[in-house]
Each structure stands twice: as structure tokens, then as C-alpha cells.
N, C-alpha and C positions, 0 to 999 in steps of 0.2 A: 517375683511376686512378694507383694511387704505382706506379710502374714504376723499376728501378730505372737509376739514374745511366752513362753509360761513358763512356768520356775521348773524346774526339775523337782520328782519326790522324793523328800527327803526321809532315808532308811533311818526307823527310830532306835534301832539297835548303834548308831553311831555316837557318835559324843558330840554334846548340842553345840552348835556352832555359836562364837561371840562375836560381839558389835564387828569386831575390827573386821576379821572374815567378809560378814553380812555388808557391811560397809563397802569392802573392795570389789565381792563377788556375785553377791547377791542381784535375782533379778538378771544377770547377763547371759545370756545363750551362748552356746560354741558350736561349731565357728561361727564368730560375725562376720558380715557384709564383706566382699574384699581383704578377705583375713587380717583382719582390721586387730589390733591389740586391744584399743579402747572404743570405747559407742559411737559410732560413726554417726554422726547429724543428717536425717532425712530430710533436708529442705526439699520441701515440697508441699501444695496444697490439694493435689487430685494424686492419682492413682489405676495403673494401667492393669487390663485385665487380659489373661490371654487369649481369651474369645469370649465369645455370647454364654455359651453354657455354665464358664467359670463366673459370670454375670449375674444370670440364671440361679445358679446354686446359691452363692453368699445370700442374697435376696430371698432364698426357699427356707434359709437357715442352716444348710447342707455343711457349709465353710464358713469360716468365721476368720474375715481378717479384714483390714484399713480400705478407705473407700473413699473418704475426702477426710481432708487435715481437719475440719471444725468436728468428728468424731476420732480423731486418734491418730495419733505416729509413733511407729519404732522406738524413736528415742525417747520418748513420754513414756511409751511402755515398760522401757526397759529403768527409767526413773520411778514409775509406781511403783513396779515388783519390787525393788531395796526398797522403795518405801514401809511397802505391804511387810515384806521379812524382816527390820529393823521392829517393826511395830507389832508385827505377831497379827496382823490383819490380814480376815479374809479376801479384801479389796483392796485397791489406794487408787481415787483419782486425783488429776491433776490441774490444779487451775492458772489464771495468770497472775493473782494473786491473793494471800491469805483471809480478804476481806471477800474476793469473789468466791473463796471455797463455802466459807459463813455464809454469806446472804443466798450465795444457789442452794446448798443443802439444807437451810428455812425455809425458802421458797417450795423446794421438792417434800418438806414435812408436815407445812401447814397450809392451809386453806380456809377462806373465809368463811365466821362461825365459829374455828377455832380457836385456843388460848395459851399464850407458851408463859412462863416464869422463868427470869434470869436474877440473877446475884448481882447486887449494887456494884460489884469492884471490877466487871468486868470488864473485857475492852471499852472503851468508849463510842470507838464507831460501830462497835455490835450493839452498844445499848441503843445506841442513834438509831440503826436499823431499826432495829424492835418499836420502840417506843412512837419514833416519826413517820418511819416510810410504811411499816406492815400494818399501821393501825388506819390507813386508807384504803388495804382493800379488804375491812373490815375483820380483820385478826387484833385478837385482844390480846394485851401483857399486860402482866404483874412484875413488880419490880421487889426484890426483897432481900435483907440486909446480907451478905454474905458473911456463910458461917454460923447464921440461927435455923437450923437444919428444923425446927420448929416451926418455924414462919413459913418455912419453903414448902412443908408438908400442906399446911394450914391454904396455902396458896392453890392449889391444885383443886381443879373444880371439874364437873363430869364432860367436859370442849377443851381440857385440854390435853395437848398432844406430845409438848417438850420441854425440859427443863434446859437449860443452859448456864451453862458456869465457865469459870476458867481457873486451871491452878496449873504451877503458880499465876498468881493475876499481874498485868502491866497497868500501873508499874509499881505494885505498893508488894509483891511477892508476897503477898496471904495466900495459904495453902488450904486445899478442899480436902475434908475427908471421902475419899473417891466411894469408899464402900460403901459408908453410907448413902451417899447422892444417890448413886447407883440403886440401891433396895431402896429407896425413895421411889425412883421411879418404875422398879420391877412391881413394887407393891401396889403401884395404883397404872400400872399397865403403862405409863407413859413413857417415852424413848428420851435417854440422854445424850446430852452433848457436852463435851468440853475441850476449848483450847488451850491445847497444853505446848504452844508453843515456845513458852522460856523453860520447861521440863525437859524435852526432846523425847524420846523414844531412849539414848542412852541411860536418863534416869530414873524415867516415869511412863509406866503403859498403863493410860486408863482402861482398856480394854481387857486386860486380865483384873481388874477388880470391879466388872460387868459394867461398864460403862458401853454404850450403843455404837456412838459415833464420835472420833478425836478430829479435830480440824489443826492446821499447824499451818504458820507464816511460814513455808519456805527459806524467804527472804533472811530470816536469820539464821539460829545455828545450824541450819540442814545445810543453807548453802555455803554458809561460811569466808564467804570474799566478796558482798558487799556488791555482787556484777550483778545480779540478777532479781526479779520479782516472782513470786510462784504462792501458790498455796495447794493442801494436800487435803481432801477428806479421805479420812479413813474406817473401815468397819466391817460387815459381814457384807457377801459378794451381795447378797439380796439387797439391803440397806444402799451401796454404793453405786449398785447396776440402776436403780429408781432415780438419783440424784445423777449419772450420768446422762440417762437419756431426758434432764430437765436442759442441763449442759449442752447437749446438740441444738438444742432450740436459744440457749439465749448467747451462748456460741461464747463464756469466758474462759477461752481456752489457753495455755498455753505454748508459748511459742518453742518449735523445736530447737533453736539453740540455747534460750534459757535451758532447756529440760536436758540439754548436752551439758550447758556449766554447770546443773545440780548436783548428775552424775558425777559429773570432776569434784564437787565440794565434796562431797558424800564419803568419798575414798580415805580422805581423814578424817570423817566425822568424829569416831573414836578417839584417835588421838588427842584433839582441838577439846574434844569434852570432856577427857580424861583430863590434861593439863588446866582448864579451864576450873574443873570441879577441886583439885588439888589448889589452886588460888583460891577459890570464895572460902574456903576451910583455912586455908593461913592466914585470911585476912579476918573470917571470922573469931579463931581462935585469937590472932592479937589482940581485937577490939575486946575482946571479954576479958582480959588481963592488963587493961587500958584502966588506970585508977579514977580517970573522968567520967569513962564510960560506965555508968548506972545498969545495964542488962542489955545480953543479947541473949538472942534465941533462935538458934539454932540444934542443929543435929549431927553428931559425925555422919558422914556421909564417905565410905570407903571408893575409890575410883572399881568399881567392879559391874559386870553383868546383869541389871537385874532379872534376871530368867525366870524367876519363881515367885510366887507371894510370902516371900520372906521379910519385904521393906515394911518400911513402918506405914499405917493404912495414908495414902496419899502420899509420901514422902512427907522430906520437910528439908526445909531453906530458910537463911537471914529475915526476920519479919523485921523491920523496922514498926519503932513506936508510932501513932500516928500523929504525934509530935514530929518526927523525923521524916517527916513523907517529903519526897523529892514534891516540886509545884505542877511537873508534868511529866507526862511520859513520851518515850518514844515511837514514833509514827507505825504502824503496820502500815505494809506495803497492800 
């Protein structure tokens, strides 16, 4: 019977488990399928029952497990949960990719009549969405400068429902102060959202400095080898259970081998981010002792855990001048 996956509870008297850990272990049940070492791929699209009763029940709400591939599989599961533990979230679904996880959990937040406000810097094909596609079935946006935490306030009117941002943003890496966003939206009751998909969960959890809902490209540092397409919303079970059952209906799910090669990425996420963070740091610190180079701004940034709200409010990363802006950026999947 494919049933589905849940994390074990973790005893708070232990010593808190880090990335690398959460990375390898997190999310996986024992024993798997076939005493299987690593996440064995359920291809499949339906799912056998062992009689009428056990049919019966799932359907009553009695049991709770997999029933056709466009609401869920094993190995998607078992790729949420590391997600959900990396991120410190109550939830984590799974999409096919990082622009399907955006546009479904907008779809699942707003409705016509409503009014979301997003940050000028943000993705592109999010501002596309907003701007082009949601304002046909009569959902209003506000666009406003990122970074004038003033204007954004100023923006919010009694319809609407979300704000949206992204830090760091693609591809200009301006960093959002999270807290404040966050009591932006706490204070006038509206729900946040940010893509923090060039942060990752190794650097940055918008969700411990109250931020609603994180979405993330998969596609890049989660998976880390460039095979696969994916996107993750993440947030409270309530919050992700709403924007799931939007997901059964418009069916962007992903595929269960993708959500096997995530799992395989995931295992060194840690490391890849550790080593990766220890570069943009020697290469930031050369450029500042560069006699050409006029100003950088930057933060040390130690390769460590962030577990606690110890980091500086939003982290911080290389901003380039807007002099220095690359002419485009790279695609989300």
C-alpha cells in the first residue's frame, strides 16, 4: 500500500540537527520499499487498493495515503519532507517547475476583486504573471520600487490580499529586509510571499523572520546538476494544504523521477553551498582590495547553520552598482 511518508518527532532535548544531516536524512522513512538504501522512484500514475473498504475509508478520511500520481507519490513525498526540514516549514509541495509553484500559489491566494503588490526587481516572469495574465481575471497589481518599504506600505489598499518580493532578486541580487516585509504585511493583515530561490534554505529562511509563504526554483541550488526542472512552495500545513488542493485541479505536478534526481541533489546540498558561499566571499573580498574597483558591498557571511535569528535582518550578498547590472538574467525553469 503507497501510504504516504511523515517525518519522525523530533525529541527537543537532542542537539538540533544541521544542513548536512537534514540534507542526507531528512524526510526519509525506514525501512524503504525493497530495503532499498536510497528513494526508490514510484513510477506510476494510479494506485491499488486492497479492497472496497480500504477504498471506502481514504475517501471517509479514515486513512490518508496516494490515490492517483496528479495528487501525490512517494518519492515527491519524501522530497517535500527534506524540503519542509531544511526550511523549518510546516509544509513543502512540489511542482514541475519554479514558475508553476508561483503562479499556482497566486492563483490559490487571490481572486477577482482582489490586489497583490510586488517589488520592481523581481523575477520577471512573476512580474509578467501579475501584471499580464492575473489582471484578465480581474485581480489588480501594484508595482513598486524595491526597497522603499514606504511605497510598499503606501500601496496596500483594503482588496488586498499579497505582497510579493524576492531576495536575493535575479539577477541584480538586492536583498529585502525580510522583517520588515514581513510586519508590513502582519500589520495590515495581508499574507507574504518571497522567492528566495538564489538564498536557498542553507542561507536564508524567510519563514523564521515571519514571512507566510517561500517558493523556490528547484531547478537550481536544491538540485544542483542541472538534470531536472522542479519548484517547491513552502509554509504552514494550512497555507500549503489550500494551494495543494488548487494543484490537483490544474494538475502542475511533478514528475516522480525528477523528484528522485532532487532527492539525489539535495544530499550534498550542504556541501555545494558551503563551498559555493566560501567563493562569492574570496571573490568578494579580492574585488574590495581591487585598486580599480571603487566599492563593494558586501557582508561576511561565515559557512555555518543558520538555526536562529542571529543573521543580519534579511542576510546580505555582493549588490552590484546599477552601473554594473549584468543586461539579463538567467531563465527560471
Amino acid at each position: 500500500m503507497a501510504e504516504r511518508a511523515e517525518p519522525q518527532p523530533v525529541d527537543p532535548a537532542r542537539k538540533p540537527v544541521g544542513p548536512s544531516t537534514l540534507a542526507v536524512h531528512g524526510g526519509e522513512v525506514r525501512p524503504k520499499p525493497a530495503h532499498s538504501l536510497t528513494t526508490p522512484i514510484v513510477q506510476t500514475a494510479t494506485y491499488t487498493f486492497a479492497n472496497t473498504q480500504e477504498l471506502k475509508d481514504h475517501f471517509d478520511g479514515k486513512i490518508e495515503r496516494v490515490e492517483y500520481g496528479r495528487y501525490g507519490n512517494p518519492t515527491q513525498r519524501v522530497a517535500e519532507l527534506k524540503l519542509a526540514a531544511l526550511e523549518g516549514a510546516g509544509e513543502c509541495l512540489l511542482f514541475a517547475s519554479g514558475m508553476g509553484a508561483m503562479t499556482t500559489a497566486l492563483f490559490a491566494m487571490l481572486s477577482r476583486g482582489t490586489h497583490v503588490v510586488v517589488t520592481d526587481d523581481s523575477y520577471r516572469r512573476t512580474r509578467q504573471f501579475l501584471n499580464q495574465t492575473l489582471s484578465r481575471y480581474g485581480i489588480e497589481v501594484s508595482t513598486v520600487p524595491a526597497g522603499d518599504y514606504d511605497a510598499l506600505e503606501d500601496a496596500i489598499r483594503p482588496t488586498t490580499r499579497v505582497l510579493v518580493s524576492e531576495s536575493p532578486t535575479n539577477p541584480y541580487n538586492r536583498i529585502l529586509d525580510l522583517e520588515r516585509f514581513a510586519a508590513i504585511g502582519r500589520r495590515h493583515r495581508v499574507k507574504t510571499v518571497i522567492d528566495a530561490t538564489f538564498a536557498t534554505p542553507y542561507n536564508q529562511r524567510p519563514l523564521e523572520w515571519g514571512v507566510d509563504v517561500v517558493v523556490h526554483s528547484a531547478t537550481k541550488y536544491l538540485g544542483g546538476h542541472n538534470d531536472l526542472l522542479a519548484g517547491a512552495v513552502l509554509g504552514s500545513a494550512e497555507l500549503v494544504g489550500a494551494i495543494r488542493g488548487l494543484q490537483g485541479i490544474t494538475g502542475a505536478i511533478v514528475d516522480p523521477f525528477a523528484a528522485y534526481l532532487l532527492v539525489r541533489g539535495l544530499k550534498t546540498f550542504a556541501l555545494r553551498m558551503e563551498r559555493q558561499n566560501a567563493n562569492a566571499q574570496a571573490v568578494a573580498e579580492f574585488l574590495a582590495g581591487h585598486p580599480r574597483i571603487a566599492a563593494v558591498h558586501y557582508e561576511s557571511c561565515p559557512s555555518r547553520w543558520p538555526a536562529t535569528s542571529t543573521r543580519p535582518r534579511g542576510w546580505s550578498t555582493h549588490a552590484p552598482s546599477p552601473t554594473s547590472r549584468p543586461p539579463s538574467a538567467g531563465s527560471r525553469a
